[in-house]
C-alpha positions as CSV (number, residue, x, y, z in Angstrom):
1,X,77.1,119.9,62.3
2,X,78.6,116.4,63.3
3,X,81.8,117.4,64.2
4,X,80.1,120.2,66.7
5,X,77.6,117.2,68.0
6,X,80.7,114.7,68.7
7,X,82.5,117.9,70.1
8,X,79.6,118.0,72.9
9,X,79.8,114.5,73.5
10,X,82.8,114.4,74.0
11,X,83.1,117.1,76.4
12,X,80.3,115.8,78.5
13,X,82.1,112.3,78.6
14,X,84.8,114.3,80.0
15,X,82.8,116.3,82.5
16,X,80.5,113.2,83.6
17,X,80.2,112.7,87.8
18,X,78.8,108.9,87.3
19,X,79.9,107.4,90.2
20,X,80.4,104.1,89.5
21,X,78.0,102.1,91.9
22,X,78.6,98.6,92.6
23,X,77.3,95.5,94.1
24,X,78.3,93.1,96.8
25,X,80.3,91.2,94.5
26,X,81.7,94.5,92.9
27,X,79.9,94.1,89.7
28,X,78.2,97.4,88.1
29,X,74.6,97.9,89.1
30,X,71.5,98.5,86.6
31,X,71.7,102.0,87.3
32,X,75.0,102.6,87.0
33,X,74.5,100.8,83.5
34,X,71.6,102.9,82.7
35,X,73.3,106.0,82.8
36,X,76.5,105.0,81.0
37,X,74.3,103.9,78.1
38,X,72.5,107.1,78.1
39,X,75.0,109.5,78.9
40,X,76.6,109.8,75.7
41,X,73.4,110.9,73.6
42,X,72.4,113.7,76.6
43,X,71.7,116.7,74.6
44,X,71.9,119.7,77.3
45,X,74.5,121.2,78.2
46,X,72.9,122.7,80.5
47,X,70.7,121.9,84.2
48,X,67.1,122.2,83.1
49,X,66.2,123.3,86.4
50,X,68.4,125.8,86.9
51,X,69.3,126.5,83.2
52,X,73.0,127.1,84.4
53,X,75.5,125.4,83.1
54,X,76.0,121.6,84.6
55,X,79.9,122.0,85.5
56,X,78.6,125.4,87.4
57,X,78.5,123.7,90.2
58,X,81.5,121.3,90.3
59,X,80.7,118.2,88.5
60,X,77.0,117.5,87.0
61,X,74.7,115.1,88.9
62,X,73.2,112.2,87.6
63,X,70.2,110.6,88.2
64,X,67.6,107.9,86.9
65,X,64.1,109.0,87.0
66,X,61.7,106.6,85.2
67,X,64.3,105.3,84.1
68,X,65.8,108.0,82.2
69,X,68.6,109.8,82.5
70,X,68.3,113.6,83.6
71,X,71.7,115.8,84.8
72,X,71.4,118.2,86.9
73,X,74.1,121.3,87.9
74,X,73.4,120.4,91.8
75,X,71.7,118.6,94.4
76,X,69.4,121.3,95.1
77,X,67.7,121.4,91.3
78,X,66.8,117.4,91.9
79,X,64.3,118.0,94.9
80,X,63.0,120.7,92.2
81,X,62.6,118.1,89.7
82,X,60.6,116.1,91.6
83,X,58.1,118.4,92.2
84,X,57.2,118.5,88.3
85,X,59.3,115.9,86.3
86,X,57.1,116.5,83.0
87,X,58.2,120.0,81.3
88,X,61.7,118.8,81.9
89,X,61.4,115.7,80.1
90,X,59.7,117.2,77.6
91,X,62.6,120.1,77.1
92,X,65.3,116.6,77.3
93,X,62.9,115.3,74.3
94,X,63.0,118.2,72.0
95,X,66.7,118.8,72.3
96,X,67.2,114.9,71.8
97,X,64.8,115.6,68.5
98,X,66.3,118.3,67.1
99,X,70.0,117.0,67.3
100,X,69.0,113.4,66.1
101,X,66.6,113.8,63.7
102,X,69.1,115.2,61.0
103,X,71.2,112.1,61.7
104,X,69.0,109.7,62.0
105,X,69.2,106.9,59.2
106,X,66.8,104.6,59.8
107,X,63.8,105.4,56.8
108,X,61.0,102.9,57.9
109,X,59.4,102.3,61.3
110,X,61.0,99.6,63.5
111,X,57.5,98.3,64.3
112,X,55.6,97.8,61.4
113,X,58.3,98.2,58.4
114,X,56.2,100.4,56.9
115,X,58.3,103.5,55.1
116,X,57.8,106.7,57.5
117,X,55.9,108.9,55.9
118,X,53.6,106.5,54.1
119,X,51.0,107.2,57.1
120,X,51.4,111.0,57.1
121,X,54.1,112.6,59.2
122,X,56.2,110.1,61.4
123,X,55.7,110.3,65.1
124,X,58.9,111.2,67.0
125,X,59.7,109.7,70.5
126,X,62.1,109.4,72.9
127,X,63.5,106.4,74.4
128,X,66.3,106.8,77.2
129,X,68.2,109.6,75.4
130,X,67.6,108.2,71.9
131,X,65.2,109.3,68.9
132,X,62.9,106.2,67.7
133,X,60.7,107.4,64.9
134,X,57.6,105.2,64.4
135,X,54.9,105.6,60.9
136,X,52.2,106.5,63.5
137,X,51.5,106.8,67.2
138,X,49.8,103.6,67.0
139,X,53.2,101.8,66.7
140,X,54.4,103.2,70.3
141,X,52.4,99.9,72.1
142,X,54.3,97.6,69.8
143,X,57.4,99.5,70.3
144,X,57.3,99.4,74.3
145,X,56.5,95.2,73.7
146,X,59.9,95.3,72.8
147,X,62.4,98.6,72.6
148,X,65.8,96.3,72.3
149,X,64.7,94.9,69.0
150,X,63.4,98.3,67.3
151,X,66.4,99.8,68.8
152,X,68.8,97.3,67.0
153,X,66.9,97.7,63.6
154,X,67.9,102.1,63.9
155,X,71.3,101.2,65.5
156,X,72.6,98.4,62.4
157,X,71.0,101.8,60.0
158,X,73.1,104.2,62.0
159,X,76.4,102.2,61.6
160,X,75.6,101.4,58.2
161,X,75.2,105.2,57.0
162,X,78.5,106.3,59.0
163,X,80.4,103.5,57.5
164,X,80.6,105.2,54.2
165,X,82.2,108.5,55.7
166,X,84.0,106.6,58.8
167,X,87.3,108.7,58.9
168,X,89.9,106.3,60.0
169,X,91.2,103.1,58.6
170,X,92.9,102.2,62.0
171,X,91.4,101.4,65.7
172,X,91.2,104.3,67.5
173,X,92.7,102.1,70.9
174,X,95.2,99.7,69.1
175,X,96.0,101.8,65.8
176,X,96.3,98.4,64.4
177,X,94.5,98.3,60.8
178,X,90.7,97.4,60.5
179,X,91.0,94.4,58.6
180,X,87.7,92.5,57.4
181,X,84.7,93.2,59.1
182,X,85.7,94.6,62.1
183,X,84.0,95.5,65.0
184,X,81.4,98.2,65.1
185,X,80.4,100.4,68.2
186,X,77.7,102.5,68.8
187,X,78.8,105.5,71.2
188,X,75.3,107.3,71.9
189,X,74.7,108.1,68.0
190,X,78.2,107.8,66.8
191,X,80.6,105.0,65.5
192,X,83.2,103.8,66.9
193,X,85.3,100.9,64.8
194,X,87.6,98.7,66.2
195,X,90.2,96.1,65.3
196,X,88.6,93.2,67.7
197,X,86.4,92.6,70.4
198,X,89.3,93.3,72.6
199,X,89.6,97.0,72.5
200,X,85.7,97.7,73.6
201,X,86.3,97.6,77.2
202,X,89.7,99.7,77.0
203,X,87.2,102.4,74.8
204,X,84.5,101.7,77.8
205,X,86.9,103.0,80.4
206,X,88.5,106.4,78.7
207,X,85.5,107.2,75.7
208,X,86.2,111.2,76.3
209,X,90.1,110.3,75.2
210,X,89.0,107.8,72.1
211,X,86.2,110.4,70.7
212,X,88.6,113.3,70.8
213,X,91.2,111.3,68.3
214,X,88.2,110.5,66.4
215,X,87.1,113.9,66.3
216,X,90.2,115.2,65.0
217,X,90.9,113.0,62.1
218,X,90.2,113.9,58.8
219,X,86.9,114.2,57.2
220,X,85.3,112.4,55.0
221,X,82.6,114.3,52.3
């Protein structure tokens, strides 16, 4: 099941049409960001307006609403969208759900630290294109106060549980060896280790090329 998940991403890092917005002084805007950060972790493959396949068209388009990402197979399907954002989101939410959730390493709520399940059956929520699971839906107020912290808590469990079956011993840019720590990178739900700090930005520019080597290497049980 992971190596069909990273096959997805990978192919929609390939197929992306972000256009690269800039700003006056030729810096990435917010937006652009935004979508960059989301795009990997996108679980359709297809426009949930349409329902057709997002390359049907030519390239996908991409779009913040709310601040989350949705793609869509063409301009037409966005006006569409507009009209009633809320049973897309929620079919965006349930296919973020059911790919993460098998993944998903993190065993108590970023909010309170209590173990999920200890309140009954741990609410699941959605935050860009990203499964949070919180003990209750209490926690969602003090999870909104401050997303980047509960986010690190599930990211540092999602790096620590893929460590242990990370395939490769070398950096997937340099092919130098990984020698003490490291550096660990988060693509969507998937890491990424490289030899230094160096290498993240040459990853940033070509992720569909880096994934697909990382795909193919050996697996460990």
């Amino acid at each position: 099941m992971m190596k069909s998940l990273l096959a997805l991403f990978v192919a929609v890092a390939a197929s992306t049409s972000v256009v690269a917005q800039v700003d006056a002084t030729g810096a990435a805007t917010d937006e652009a960001k935004a979508i960059a950060q989301q795009l990997p972790s996108y679980p359709l493959t297809t426009c949930p307006v349409s329902k057709e396949p997002l390359d049907s068209m030519g390239k996908p388009m991409d779009m913040l609403h709310e601040g989350r990402l949705v793609r869509f197979c063409c301009k037409s399907c966005v006006k569409e969208f507009k009209k009633d954002p809320a049973p897309i989101f929620k079919a965006i939410d349930e296919a973020v759900i059911q790919a993460q959730k098998p993944t998903y390493a993190l065993t108590k709520c970023p909010v309170s630290g209590e173990e999920l399940g200890s309140a009954g059956e741990p609410f699941d929520m959605v935050h860009g294109t990203r499964l949070v699971r919180l003990c209750c839906k209490d926690c969602v107020k003090g999870f909104e106060k401050d997303p980047a912290k509960a986010m690190a808590q599930i990211d540092a469990a999602l790096i620590e549980a893929q460590k242990k079956t990370y395939p490769l011993t070398t950096c997937v840019v340099s092919g130098k060896p990984i020698e003490g720590a490291g550096v660990d990178h988060l693509y969507g739900t998937h890491l990424v280790r490289f030899c230094c700090e160096k290498c993240e930005p040459a990853f940033e520019k070509e992720p569909a090329k880096f994934m697909a080597q990382l795909d193919k290497a050996p697996k460990k049980n």
